[in-house]
N, CA, C and O of each residue as an XYZ file, in Angstrom:
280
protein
N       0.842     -1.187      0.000
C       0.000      0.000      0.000
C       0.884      1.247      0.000
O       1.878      1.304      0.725
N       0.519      2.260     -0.824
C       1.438      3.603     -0.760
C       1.365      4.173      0.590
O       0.777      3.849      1.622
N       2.104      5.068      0.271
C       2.124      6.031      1.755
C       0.747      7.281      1.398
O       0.353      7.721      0.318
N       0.405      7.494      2.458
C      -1.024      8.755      2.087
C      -0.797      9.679      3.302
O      -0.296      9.368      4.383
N      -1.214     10.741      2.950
C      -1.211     11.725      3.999
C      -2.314     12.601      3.919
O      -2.628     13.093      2.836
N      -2.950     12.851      4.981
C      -4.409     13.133      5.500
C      -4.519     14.532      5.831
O      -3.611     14.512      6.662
N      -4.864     15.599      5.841
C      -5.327     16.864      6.390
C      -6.517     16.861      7.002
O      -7.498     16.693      6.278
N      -6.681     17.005      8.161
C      -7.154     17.393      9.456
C      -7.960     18.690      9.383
O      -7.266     19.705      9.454
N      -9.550     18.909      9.230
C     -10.167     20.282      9.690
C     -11.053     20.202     10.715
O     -11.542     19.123     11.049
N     -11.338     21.332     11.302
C     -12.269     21.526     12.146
C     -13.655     21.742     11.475
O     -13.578     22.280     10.370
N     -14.883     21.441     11.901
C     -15.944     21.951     11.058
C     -17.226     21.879     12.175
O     -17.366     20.820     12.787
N     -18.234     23.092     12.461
C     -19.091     23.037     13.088
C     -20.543     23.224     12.585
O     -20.920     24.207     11.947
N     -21.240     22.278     12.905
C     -22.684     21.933     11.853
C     -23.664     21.884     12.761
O     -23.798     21.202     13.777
N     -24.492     22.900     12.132
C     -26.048     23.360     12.949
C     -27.277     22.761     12.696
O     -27.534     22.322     11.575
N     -28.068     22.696     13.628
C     -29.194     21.733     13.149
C     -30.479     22.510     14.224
O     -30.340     22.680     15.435
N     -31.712     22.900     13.404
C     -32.836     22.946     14.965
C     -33.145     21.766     15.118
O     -33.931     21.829     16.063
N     -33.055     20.616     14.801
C     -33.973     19.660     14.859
C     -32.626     18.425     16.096
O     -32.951     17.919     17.170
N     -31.663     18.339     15.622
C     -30.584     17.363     16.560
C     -29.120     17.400     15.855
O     -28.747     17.823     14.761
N     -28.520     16.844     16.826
C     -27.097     16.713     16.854
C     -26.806     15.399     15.432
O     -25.781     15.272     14.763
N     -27.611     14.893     15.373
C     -27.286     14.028     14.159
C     -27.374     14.801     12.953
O     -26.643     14.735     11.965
N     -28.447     15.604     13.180
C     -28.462     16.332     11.910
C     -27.241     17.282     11.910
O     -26.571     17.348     10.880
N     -26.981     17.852     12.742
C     -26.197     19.174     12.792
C     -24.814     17.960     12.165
O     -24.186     18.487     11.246
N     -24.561     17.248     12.340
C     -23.046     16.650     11.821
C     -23.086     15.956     10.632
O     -22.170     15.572      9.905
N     -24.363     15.846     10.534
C     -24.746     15.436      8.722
C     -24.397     16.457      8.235
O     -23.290     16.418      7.698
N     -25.136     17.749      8.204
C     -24.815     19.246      7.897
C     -23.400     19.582      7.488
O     -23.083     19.877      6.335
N     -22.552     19.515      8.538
C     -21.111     19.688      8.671
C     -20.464     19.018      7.384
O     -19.942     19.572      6.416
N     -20.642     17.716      7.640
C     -20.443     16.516      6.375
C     -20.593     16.709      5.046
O     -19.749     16.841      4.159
N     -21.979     16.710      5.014
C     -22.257     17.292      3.476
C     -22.182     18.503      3.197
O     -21.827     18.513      2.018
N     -22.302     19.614      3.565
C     -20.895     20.894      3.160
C     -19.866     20.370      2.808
O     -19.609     20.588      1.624
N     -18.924     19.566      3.504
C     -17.421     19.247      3.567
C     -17.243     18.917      2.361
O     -16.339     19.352      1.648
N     -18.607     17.636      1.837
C     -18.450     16.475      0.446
C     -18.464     17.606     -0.767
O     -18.075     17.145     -1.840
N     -18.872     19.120     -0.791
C     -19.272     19.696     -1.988
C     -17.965     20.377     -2.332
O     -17.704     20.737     -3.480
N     -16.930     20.587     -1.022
C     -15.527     21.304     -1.888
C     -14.942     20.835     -1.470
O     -13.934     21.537     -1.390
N     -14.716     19.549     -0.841
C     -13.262     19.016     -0.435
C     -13.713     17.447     -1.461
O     -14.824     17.113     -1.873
N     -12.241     16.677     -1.638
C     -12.641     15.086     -2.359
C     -11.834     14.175     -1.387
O     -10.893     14.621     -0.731
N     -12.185     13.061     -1.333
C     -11.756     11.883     -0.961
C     -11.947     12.183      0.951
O     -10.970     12.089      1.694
N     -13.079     12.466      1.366
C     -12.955     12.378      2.539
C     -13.099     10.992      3.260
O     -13.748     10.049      2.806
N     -12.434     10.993      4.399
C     -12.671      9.887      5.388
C     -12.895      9.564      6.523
O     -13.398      8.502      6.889
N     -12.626     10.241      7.025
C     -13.036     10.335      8.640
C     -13.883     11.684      9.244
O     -13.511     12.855      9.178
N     -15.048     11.195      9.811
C     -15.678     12.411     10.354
C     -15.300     11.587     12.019
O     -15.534     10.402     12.257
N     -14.731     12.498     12.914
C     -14.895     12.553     14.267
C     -15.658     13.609     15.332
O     -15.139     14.661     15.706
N     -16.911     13.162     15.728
C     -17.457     14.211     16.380
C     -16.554     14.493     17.719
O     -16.169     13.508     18.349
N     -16.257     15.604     18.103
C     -15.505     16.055     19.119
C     -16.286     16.772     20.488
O     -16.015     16.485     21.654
N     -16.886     17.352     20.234
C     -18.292     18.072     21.299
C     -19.532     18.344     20.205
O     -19.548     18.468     18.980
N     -20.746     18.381     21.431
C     -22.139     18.529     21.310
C     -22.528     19.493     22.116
O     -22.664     19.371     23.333
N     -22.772     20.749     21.300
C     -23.587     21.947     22.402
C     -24.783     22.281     22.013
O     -25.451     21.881     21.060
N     -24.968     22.940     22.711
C     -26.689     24.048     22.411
C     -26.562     24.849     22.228
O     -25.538     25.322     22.720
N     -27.313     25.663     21.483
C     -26.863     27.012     21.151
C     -28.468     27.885     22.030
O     -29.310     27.643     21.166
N     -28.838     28.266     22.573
C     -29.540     28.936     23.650
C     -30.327     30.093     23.279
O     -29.672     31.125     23.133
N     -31.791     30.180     23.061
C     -32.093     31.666     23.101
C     -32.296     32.564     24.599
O     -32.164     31.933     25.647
N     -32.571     33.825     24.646
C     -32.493     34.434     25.694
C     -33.528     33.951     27.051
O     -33.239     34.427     28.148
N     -34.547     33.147     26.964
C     -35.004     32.593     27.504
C     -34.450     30.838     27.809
O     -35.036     29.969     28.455
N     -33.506     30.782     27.288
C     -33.053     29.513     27.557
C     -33.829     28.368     27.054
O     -33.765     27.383     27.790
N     -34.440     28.258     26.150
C     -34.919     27.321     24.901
C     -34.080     26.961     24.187
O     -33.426     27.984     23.982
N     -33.642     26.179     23.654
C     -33.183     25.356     22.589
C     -33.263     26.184     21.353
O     -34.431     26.226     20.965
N     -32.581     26.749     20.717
C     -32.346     27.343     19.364
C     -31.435     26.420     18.311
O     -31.682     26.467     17.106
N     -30.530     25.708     18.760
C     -29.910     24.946     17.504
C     -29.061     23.749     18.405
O     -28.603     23.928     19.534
N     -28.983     22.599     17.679
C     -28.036     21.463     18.332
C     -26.961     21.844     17.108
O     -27.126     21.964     15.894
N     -25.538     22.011     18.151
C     -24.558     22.443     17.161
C     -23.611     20.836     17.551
O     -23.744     20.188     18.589
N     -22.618     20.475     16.304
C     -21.603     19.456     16.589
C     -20.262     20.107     16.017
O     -20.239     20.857     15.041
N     -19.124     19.708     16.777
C     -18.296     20.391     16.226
C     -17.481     18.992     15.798
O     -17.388     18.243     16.770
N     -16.763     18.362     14.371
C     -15.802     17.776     13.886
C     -14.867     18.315     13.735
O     -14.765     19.524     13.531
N     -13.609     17.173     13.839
C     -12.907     17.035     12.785
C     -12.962     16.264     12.024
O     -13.427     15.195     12.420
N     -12.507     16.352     10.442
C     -12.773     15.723      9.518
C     -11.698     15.696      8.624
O     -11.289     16.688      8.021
N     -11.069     14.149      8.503
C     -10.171     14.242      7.012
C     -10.679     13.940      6.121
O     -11.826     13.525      5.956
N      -9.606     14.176      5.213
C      -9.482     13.940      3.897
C      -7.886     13.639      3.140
O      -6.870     13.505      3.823
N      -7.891     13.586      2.043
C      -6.688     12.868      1.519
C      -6.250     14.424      0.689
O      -6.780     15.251     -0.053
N      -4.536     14.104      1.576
C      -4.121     15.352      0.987
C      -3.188     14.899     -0.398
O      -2.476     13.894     -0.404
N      -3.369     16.063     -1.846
C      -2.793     15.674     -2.662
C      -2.245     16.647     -3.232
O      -2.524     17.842     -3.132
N      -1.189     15.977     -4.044
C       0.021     17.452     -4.535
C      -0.844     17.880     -5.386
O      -0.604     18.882     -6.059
């Protein structure tokens, strides 16, 4: 097998509805300008809060590779 080398981003994906969605979100952004991705790692799960303290968005924050190429 060749040697490969991976680049590493951060990416944070919003959702009103859940945290699954919010990192689908993240994901499929990622698939429309980056190629050959492979790893999504969710890293934290927050809330994003309105002034009454309701639930306004389930946010996820990744990292995510992909295959780096010359």
């Amino acid at each position: 097998m060749a040697e490969s080398v991976y680049k590493v981003i951060e990416l944070i994906g919003t959702s009103k509805d859940s945290w699954e969605k919010a990192a689908k979100a993240a994901v499929d952004r990622a698939g429309k300008s980056l190629r050959e991705l492979r790893v999504a790692e969710v890293v934290k799960l927050d809330l994003q809060l309105d002034a009454k303290g309701e639930i306004e968005a389930y946010r996820a924050k990744l990292n995510v590779s992909f295959k780096f190429e010359d």
